[in-house]
DRENSELO-123623 format. One line per 3 residues: their letters; for each residue x, y, z of N, C-alpha, C. Coordinates in pm, whole numbers, plus 50000, padded with zeros to 5 digits. Example, Ala and Ser with C-alpha at 12.3 -4.5 7.8 and 13.67 -1.06 7.14 Angstrom:
2
as) 51319/49431/50780/51230/49550/50780/51320/49670/50780 ~ 51285/49775/50708/51367/49894/50714/51290/50003/50787
***
This chain:
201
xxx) 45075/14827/88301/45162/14770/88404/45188/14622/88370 ~ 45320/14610/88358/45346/14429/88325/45307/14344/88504 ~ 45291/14245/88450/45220/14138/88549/45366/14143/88689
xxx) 45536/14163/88600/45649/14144/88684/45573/14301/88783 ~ 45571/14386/88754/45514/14558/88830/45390/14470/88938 ~ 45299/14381/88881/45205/14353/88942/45242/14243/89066
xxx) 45317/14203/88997/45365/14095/89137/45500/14140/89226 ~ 45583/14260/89190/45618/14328/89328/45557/14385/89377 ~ 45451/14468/89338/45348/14585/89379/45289/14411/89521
xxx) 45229/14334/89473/45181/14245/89561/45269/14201/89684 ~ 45421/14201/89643/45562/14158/89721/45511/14232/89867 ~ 45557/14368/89799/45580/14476/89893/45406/14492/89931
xxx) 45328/14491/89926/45227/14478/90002/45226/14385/90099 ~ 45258/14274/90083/45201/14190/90212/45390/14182/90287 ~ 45457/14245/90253/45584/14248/90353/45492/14346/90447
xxx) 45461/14476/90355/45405/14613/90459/45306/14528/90628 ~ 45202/14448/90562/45108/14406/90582/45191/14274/90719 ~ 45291/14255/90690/45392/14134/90784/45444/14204/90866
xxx) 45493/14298/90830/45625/14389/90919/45549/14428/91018 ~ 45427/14559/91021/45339/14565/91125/45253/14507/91193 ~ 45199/14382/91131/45191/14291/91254/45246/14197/91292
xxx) 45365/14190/91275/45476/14098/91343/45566/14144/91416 ~ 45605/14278/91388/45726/14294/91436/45708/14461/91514 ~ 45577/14523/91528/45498/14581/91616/45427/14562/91752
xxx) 45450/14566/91837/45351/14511/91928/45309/14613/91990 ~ 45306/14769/91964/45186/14850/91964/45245/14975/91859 ~ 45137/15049/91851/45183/15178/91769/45269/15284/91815
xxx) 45354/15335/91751/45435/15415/91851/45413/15541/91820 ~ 45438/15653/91878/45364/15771/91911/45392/15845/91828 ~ 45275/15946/91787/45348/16028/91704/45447/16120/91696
xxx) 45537/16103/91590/45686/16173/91574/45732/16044/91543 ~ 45738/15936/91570/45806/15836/91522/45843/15744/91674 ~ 45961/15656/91651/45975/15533/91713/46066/15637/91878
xxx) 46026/15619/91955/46095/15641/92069/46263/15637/92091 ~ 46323/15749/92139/46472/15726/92117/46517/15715/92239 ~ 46468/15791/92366/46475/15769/92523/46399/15699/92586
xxx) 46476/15669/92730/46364/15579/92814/46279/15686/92886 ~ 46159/15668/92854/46055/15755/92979/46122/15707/93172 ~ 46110/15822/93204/46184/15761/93351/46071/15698/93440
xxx) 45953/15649/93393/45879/15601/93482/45838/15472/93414 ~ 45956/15436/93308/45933/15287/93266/45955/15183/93310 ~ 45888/15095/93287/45939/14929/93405/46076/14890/93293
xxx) 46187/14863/93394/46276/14790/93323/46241/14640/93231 ~ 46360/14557/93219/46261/14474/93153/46359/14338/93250 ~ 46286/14246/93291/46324/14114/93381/46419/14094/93304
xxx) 46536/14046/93317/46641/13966/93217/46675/13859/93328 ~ 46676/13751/93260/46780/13641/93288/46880/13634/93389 ~ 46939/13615/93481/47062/13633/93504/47171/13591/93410
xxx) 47312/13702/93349/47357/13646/93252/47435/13585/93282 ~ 47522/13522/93174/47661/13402/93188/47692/13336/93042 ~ 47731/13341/93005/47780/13235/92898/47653/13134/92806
xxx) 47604/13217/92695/47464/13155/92657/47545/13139/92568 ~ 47441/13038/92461/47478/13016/92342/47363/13074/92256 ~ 47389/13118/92091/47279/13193/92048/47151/13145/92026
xxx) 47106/13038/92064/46949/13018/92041/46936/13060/92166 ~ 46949/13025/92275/46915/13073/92393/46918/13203/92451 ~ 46988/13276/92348/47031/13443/92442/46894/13493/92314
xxx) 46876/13434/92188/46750/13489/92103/46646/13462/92162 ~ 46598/13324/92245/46482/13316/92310/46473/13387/92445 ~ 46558/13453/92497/46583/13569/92605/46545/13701/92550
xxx) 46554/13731/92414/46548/13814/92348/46369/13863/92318 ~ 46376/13719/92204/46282/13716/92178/46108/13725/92379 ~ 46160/13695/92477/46093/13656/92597/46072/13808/92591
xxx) 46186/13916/92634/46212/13998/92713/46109/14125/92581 ~ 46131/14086/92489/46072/14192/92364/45944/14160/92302 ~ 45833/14051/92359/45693/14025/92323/45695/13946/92174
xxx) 45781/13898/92166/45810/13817/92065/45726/13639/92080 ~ 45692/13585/91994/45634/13457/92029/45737/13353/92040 ~ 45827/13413/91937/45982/13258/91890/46026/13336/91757
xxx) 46136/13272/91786/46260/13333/91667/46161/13386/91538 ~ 46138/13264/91484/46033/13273/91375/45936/13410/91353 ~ 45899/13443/91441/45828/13588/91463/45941/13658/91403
xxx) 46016/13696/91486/46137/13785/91437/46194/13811/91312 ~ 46205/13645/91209/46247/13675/91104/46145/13680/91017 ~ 46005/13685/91053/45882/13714/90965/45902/13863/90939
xxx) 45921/13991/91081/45942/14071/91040/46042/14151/90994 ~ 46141/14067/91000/46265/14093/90981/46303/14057/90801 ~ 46234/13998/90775/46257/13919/90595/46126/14031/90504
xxx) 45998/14099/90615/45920/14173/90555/45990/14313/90523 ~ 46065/14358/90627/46107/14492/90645/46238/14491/90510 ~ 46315/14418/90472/46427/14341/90391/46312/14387/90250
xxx) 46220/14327/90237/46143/14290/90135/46092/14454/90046 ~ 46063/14475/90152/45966/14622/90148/46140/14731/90099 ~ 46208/14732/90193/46271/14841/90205/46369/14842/90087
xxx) 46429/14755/89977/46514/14733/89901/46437/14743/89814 ~ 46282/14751/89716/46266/14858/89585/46246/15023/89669 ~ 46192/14988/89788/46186/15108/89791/46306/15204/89823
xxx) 46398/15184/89834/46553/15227/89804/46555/15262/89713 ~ 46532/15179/89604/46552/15185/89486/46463/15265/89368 ~ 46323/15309/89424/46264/15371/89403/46294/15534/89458
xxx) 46354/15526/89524/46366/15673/89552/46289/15720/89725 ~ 46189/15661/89774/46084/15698/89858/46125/15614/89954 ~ 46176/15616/90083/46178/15560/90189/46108/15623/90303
xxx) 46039/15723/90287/45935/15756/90380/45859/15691/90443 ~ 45742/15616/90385/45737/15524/90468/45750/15429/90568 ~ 45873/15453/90560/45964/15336/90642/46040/15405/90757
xxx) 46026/15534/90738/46138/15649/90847/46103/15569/90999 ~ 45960/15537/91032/45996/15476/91197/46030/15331/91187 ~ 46047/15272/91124/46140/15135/91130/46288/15161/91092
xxx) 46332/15272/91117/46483/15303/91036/46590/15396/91132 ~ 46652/15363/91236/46686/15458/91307/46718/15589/91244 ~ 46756/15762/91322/46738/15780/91189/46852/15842/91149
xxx) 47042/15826/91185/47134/15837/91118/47137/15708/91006 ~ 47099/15597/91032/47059/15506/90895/46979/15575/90793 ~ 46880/15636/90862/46771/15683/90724/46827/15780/90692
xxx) 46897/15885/90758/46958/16004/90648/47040/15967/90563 ~ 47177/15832/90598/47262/15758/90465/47152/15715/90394 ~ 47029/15666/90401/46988/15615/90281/46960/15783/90243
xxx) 46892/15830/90257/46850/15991/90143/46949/15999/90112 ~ 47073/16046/90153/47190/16090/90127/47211/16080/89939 ~ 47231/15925/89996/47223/15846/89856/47101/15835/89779
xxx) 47046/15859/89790/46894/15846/89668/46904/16000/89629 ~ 46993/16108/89715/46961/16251/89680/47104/16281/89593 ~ 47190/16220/89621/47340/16170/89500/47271/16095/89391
xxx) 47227/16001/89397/47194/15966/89270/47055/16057/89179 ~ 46981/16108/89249/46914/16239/89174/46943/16327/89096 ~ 47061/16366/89167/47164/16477/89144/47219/16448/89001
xxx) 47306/16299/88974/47347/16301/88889/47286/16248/88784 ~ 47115/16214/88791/47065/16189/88673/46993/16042/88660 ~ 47094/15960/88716/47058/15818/88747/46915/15776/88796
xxx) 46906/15665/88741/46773/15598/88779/46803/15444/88841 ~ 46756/15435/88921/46769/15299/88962/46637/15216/88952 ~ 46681/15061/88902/46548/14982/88840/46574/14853/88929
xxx) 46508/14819/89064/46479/14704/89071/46356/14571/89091 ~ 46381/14448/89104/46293/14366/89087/46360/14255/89209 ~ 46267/14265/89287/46279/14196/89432/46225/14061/89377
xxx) 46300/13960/89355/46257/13803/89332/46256/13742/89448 ~ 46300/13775/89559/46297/13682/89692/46371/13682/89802 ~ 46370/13577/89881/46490/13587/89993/46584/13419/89947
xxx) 46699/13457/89956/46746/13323/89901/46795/13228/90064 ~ 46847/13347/90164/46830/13300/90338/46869/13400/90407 ~ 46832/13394/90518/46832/13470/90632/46898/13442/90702
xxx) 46997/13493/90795/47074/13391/90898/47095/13467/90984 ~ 47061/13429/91109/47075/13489/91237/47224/13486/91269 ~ 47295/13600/91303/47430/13589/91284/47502/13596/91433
xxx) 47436/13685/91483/47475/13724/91653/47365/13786/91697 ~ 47330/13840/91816/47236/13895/91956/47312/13938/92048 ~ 47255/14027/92063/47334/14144/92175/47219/14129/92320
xxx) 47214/14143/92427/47120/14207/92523/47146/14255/92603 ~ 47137/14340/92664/47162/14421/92774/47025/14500/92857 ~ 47023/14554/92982/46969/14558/93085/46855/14759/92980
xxx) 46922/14768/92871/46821/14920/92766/46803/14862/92659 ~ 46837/14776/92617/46855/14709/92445/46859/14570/92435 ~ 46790/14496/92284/46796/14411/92234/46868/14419/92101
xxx) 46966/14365/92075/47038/14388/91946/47057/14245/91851 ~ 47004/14230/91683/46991/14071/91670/47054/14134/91535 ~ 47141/14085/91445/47199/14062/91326/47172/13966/91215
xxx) 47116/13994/91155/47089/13905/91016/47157/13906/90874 ~ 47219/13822/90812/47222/13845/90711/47139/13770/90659 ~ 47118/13885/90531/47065/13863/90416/47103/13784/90291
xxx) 47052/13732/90237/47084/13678/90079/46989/13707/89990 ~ 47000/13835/89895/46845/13829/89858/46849/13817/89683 ~ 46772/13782/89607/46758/13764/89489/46707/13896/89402
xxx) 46762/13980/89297/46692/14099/89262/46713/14114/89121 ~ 46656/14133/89009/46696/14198/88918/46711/14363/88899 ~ 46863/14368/88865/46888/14521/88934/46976/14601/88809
xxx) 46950/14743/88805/47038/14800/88695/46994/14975/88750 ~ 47136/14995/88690/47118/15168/88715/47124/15204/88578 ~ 47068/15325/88569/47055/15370/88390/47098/15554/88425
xxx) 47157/15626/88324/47225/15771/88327/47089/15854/88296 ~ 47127/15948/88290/47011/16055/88231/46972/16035/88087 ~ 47051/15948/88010/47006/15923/87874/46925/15788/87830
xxx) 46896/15768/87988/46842/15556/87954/46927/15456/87945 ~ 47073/15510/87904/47193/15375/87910/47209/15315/88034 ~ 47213/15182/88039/47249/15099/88136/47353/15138/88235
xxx) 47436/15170/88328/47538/15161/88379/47604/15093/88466 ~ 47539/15038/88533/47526/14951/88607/47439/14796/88633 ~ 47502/14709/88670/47391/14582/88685/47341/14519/88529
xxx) 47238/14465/88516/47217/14398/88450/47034/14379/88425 ~ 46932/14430/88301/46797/14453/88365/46738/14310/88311 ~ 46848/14207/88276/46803/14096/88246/46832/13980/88308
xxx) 46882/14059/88412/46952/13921/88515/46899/13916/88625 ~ 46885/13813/88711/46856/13753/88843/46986/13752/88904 ~ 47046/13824/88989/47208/13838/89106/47152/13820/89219
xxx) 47252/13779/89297/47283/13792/89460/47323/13931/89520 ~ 47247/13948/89634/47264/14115/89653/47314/14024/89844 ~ 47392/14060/89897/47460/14003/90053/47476/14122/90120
xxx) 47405/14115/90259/47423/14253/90339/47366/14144/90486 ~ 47507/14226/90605/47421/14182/90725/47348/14327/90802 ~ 47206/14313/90821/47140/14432/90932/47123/14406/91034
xxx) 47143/14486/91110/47138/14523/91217/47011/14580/91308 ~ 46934/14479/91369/46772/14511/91471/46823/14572/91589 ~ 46750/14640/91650/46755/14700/91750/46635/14700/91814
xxx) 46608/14658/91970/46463/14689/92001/46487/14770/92122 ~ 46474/14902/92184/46474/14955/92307/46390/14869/92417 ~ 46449/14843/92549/46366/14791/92600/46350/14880/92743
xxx) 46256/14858/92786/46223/14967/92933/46125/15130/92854 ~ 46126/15091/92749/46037/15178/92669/45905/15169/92668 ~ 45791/15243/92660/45668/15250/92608/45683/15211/92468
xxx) 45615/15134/92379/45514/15144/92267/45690/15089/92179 ~ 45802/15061/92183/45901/15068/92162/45899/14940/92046 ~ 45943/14948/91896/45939/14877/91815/46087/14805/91739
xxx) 46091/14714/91700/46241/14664/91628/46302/14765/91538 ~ 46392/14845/91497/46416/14905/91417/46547/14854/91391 ~ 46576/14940/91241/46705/14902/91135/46811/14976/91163
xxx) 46913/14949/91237/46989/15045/91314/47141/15061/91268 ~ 47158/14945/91139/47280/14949/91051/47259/14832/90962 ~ 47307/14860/90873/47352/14799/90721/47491/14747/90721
xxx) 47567/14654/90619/47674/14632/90635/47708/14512/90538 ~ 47691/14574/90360/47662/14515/90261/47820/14425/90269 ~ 47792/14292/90199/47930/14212/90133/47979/14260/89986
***
């Protein structure tokens, strides 16, 4: 294993190790992340609304969803980013099925089961986050909704069934730009942030 294998293998460990305790605030039941409200759930206090501006409708956000401060949010929000883009690229997003709503997680198989199909291999190398940017926040009286884009740093290449390159570059450092889409149910039991859309540049 080269030391580059050894230090994403480390990447994606302590994203795993960030995402669930940051962006968890309990375990959610088995079968995965909750999709309805139990009818004997406490709603959740909101604000009275009106005309916020976005730090303030995120610290409403962040209040109403057990969050400490923004900062929390994009700890697990830059882990889940971190983790989930080799493992795309690896083929295996299992792991990740309850952080992933799950018409998002079937487009990702979709595609990892197209590129199977035709032979392709995909090779990447997660170098970092280059920024994060809180883009918009949604809230409403069932949902928390927060948008980020991404900027992330990767060395990336697709190769055919014969090992030729086809894509990308396996000697380069690129810009990879996508804004996602959080979602947190609120008035839920055990109810966690999940990845509820993609929406690459």
């Amino acid at each position: 294993m080269s030391i580059v294998d050894v230090f994403s293998d480390l990447v994606i460990g302590l994203a795993t190790f960030l995402f669930w305790r940051m962006f968890t605030a309990a375990p959610a039941p088995t079968g995965g992340v909750p999709t309805a409200a139990v009818p004997d759930a406490p709603a959740a206090s909101l604000t009275p609304s009106g005309p916020r501006s976005l730090p303030a409708l995120l610290d409403e956000i962040c209040r109403v969803t057990g969050l400490k401060g923004v900062a929390e949010f994009l700890a697990g929000a830059n882990a889940l980013y971190e983790a989930l883009l080799p493992a795309f690229a690896a083929g295996d997003i299992a792991a990740w099925r309850p952080s992933i709503a799950e018409d998002v997680y079937q487009s990702f198989q979709a595609a990892i089961e197209a590129r199977k199909l035709s032979g392709e291999k995909a090779e990447l190398v997660f170098i970092g986050i280059e920024s994060a940017e809180l883009l918009d926040a949604q809230l409403s009286s069932r949902s928390a909704e927060v948008v980020v884009r991404f900027v992330g740093l990767v060395v990336s290449a697709t190769r055919d069934s014969s090992g030729a390159t086809i894509a990308g570059d396996p000697g380069a450092v690129v810009k990879t730009t996508a804004s996602w889409v959080f979602e947190h149910a609120l008035g839920v039991p055990h109810a966690n942030w999940i990845l509820v859309g993609t929406e690459p540049e």
